[in-house]
C-alpha positions as CSV (number, residue, x, y, z in Angstrom):
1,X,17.8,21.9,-18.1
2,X,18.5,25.3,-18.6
3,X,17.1,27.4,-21.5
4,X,18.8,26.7,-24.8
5,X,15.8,26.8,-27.2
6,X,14.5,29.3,-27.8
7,X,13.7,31.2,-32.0
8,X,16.5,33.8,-31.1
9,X,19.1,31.2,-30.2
10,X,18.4,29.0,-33.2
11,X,18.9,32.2,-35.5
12,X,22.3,32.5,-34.1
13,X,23.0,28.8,-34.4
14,X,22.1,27.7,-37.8
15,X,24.5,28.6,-40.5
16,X,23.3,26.2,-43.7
17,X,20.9,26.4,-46.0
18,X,19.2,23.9,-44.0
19,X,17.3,25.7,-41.3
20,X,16.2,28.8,-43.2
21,X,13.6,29.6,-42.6
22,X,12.3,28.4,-39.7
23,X,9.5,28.2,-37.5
24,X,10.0,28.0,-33.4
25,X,7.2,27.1,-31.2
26,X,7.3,26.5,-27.7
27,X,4.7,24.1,-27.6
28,X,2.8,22.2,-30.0
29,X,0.5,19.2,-31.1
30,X,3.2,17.6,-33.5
31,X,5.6,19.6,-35.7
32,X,5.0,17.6,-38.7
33,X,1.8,18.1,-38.7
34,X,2.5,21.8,-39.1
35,X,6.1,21.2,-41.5
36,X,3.0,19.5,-43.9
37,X,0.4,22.1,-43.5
38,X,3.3,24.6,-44.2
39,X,4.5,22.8,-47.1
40,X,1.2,23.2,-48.7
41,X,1.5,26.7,-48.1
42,X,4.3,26.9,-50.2
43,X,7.8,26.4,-47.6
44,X,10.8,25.6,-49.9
45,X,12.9,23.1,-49.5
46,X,14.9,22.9,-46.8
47,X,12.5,25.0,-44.1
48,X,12.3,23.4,-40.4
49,X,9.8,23.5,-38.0
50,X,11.4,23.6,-34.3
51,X,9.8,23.0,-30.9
52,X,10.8,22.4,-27.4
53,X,8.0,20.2,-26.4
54,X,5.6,18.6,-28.8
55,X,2.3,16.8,-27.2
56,X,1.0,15.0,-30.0
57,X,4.0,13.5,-31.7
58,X,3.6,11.2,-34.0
59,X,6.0,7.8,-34.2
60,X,6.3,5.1,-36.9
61,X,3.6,2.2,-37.2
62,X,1.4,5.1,-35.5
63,X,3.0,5.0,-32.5
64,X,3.4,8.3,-30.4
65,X,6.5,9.9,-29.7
66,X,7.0,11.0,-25.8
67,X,9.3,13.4,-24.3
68,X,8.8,15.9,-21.4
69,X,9.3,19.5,-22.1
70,X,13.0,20.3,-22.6
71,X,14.2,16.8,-22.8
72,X,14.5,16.3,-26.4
73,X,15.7,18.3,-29.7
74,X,12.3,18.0,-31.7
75,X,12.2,19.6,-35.4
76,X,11.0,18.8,-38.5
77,X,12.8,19.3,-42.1
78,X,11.0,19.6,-45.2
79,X,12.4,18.4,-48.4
80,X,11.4,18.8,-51.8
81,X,13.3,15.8,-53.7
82,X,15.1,15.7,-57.5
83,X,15.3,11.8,-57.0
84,X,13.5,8.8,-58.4
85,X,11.1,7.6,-56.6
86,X,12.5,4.3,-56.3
87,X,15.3,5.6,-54.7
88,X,13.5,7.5,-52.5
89,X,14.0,5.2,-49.6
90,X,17.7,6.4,-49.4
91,X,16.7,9.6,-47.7
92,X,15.7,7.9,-44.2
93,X,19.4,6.2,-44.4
94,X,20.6,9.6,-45.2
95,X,18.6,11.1,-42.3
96,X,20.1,9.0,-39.8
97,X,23.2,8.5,-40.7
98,X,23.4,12.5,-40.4
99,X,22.0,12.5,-37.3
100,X,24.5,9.7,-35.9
101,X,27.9,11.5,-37.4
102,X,26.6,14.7,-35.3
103,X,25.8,13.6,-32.0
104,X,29.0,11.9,-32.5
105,X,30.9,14.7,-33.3
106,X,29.3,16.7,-31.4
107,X,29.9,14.5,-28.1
108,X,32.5,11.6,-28.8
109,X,30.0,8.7,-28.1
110,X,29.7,5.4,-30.2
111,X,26.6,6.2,-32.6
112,X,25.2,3.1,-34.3
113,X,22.0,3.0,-36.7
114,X,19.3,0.6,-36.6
115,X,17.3,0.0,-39.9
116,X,15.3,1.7,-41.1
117,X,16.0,5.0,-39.6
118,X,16.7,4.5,-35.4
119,X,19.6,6.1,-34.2
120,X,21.2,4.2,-31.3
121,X,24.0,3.1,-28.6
122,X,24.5,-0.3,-27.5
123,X,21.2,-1.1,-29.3
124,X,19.3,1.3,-27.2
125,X,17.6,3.9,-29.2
126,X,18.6,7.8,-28.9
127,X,16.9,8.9,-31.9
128,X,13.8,8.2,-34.3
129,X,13.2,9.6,-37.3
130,X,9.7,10.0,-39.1
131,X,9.3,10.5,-43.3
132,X,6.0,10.9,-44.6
133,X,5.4,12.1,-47.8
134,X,3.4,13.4,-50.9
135,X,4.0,12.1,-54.3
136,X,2.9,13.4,-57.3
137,X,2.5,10.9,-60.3
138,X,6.5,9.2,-60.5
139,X,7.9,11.6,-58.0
140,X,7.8,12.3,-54.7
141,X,6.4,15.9,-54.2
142,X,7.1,16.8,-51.1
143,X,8.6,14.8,-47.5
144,X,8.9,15.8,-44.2
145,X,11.2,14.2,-41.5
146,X,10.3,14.3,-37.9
147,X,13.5,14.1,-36.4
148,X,13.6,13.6,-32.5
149,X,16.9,13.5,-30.7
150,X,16.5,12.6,-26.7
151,X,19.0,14.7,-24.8
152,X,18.4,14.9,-20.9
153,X,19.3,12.7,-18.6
154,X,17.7,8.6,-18.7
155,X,15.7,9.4,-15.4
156,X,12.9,11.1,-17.6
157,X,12.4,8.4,-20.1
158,X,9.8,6.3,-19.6
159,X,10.6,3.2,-17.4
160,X,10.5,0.1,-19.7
161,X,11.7,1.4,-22.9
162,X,15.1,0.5,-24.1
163,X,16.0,4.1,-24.8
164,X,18.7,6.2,-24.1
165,X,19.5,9.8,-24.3
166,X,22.6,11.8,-24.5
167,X,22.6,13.6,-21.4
168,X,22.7,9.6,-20.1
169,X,25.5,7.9,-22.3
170,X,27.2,11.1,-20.8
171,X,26.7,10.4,-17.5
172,X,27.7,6.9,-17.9
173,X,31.2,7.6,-19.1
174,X,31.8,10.4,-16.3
175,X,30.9,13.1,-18.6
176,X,29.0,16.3,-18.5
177,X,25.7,15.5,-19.6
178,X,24.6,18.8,-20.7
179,X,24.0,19.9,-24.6
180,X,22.8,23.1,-25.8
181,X,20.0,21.8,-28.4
182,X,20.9,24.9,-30.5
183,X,23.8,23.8,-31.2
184,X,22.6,20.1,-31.8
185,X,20.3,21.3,-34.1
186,X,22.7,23.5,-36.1
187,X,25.2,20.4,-36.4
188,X,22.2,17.8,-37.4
189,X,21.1,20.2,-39.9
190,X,24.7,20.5,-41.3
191,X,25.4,16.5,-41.6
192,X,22.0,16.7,-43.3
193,X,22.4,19.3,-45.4
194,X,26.4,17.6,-46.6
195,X,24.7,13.7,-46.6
196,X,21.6,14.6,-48.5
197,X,23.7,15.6,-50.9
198,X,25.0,12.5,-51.6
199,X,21.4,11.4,-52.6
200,X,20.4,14.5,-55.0
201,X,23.6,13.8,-56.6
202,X,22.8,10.1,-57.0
203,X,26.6,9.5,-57.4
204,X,27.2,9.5,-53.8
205,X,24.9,6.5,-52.9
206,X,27.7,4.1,-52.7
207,X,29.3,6.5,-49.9
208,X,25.9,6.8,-48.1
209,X,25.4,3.0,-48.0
210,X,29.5,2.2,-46.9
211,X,28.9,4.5,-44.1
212,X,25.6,3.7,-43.1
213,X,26.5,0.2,-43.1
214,X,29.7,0.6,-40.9
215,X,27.4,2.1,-38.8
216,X,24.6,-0.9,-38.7
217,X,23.8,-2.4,-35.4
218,X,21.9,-5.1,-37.9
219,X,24.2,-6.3,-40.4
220,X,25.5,-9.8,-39.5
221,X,22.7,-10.2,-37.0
222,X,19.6,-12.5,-36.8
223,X,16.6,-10.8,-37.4
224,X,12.7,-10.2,-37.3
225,X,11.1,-8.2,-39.7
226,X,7.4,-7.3,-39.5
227,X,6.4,-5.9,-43.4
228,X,3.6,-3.5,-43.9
229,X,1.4,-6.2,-44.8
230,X,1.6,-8.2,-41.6
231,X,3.8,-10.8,-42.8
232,X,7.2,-11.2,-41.1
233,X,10.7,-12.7,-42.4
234,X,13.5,-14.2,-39.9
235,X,16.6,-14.5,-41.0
236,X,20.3,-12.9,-41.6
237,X,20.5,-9.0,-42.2
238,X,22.6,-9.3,-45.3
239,X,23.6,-5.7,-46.5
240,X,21.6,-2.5,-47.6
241,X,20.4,-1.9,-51.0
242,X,20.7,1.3,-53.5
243,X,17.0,1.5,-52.7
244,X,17.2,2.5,-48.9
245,X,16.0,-1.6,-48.7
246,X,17.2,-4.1,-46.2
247,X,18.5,-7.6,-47.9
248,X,17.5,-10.4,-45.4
249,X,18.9,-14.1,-46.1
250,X,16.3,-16.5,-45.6
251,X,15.7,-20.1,-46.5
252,X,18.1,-19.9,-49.1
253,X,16.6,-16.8,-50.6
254,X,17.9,-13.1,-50.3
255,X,14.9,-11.0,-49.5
256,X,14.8,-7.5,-50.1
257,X,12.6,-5.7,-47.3
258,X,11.7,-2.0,-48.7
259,X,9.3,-0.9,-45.9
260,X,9.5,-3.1,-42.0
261,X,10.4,-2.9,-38.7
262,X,13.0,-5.3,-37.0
263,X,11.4,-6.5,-33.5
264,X,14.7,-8.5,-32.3
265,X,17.8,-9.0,-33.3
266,X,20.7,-11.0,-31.8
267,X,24.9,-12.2,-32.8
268,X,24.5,-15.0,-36.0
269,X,24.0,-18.2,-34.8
270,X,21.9,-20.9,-35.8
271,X,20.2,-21.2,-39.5
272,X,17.4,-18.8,-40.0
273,X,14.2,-20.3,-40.8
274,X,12.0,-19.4,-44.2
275,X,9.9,-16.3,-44.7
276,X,6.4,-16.9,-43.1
277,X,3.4,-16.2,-46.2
């Protein structure tokens, strides 16, 4: 892949208020790790942390996040929220729905979202996103998203996974499968920077969740989702809430799941079963 990241190219690229300012490194343990250290320091909102290879990334449920050197766009954004923190879960459905409208702008292919914040094609994943935060009494103080976008072609994913990449769907559909990550990053932060806004506003949310949702791989489906506290709940993926939540109907009972992760999902068929205790 040739060399398209690099702090002098990214200058030239971004051209939002997202982005600015920036720090590039060409190699480091995870770059939310430093977006959090930074944040301490004082980076306002907005402020990114860009790398081409990162060796100690950091996925959700602790799960690390691979990529060889120059495969993937890997940055980090943070965000200093005006938002309640019970609506705080919108901003991961804001993060990948941004992410999804630019790689699709950006390249044509079918972008879908997987809840709570995969980006994906034809179910296989392209994109992850990462939010930890600070809060501070009713508010959340400070986030920081880990945003990592696979880009080169499928041959240097891991064997096994049921990921994807751009540089792959590309190929697949007798395209070129180059992308200049500059770029990708200027036109994620962008979508970010015009969907995020639809959170601060709070008047927006009903765009963000019609958008989002015509984008769900998981509405209408059969699901599995594992909760934070080890519990699971099968059933239909009903709609998204105003809280970033996913509704699941169960048993007879709508179930709102703030925090989870779906394990399988497949077309509506037979009756769900009941929420396990």
């Amino acid at each position: 892949m040739p060399v398209d990241l690099n702090k002098y190219v990214i200058e030239l690229a971004l051209r939002g208020r997202f982005g600015s300012p920036f720090k590039y490194f060409d190699e480091v343990g995870s770059t939310n790790t430093e977006a959090l250290e930074w944040s301490r320091e004082g980076a306002p909102h907005g402020a990114i942390v860009v790398t081409d290879h990162q060796n100690q990334g950091r996925g959700r449920r602790g799960r690390t996040w691979f990529s060889e050197p120059g495969t993937a766009l890997q940055f980090s954004l943070i965000l200093r929220p005006v938002i309640p923190l019970d609506v705080f879960g919108l901003v991961s459905t804001a993060l990948g729905l941004a992410c999804a409208e630019a790689i699709e702008a950006l390249t044509g292919l079918p972008v879908t979202l997987k809840w709570p914040n995969d980006v994906t094609i034809e179910t296989r994943k392209l994109a992850g996103i990462l939010v930890e935060s600070r809060v501070a009494g009713h508010r959340v103080d400070v986030a920081v998203a880990g945003i990592g976008i696979n880009v080169s072609p499928h041959e240097a994913l891991p064997s096994g996974l049921a990921a994807t990449s751009i540089g792959a769907e590309l190929t697949r559909v007798g395209r070129d499968p180059s992308i200049d990550r500059a770029q990708l990053l200027a036109a994620a932060l962008e979508r970010i920077e015009a969907v995020y806004g639809l959170v601060e506003t709070g008047r927006g949310a009903v765009e963000l969740l019609r958008r989002a949702s015509e984008r769900s791989e998981v509405l209408g489906q059969e699901v599995i989702v594992h909760r934070v506290d080890g519990t699971r709940v099968q059933g239909i993926a009903t709609r998204l809430l105003p809280s970033g939540a996913l509704e699941v109907a169960s048993g007879g009972f709508h179930i709102p799941i703030q925090v989870g992760e779906i394990e399988h999902l497949r077309a509506r068929g037979a009756a769900a079963p009941s929420p396990e205790a």
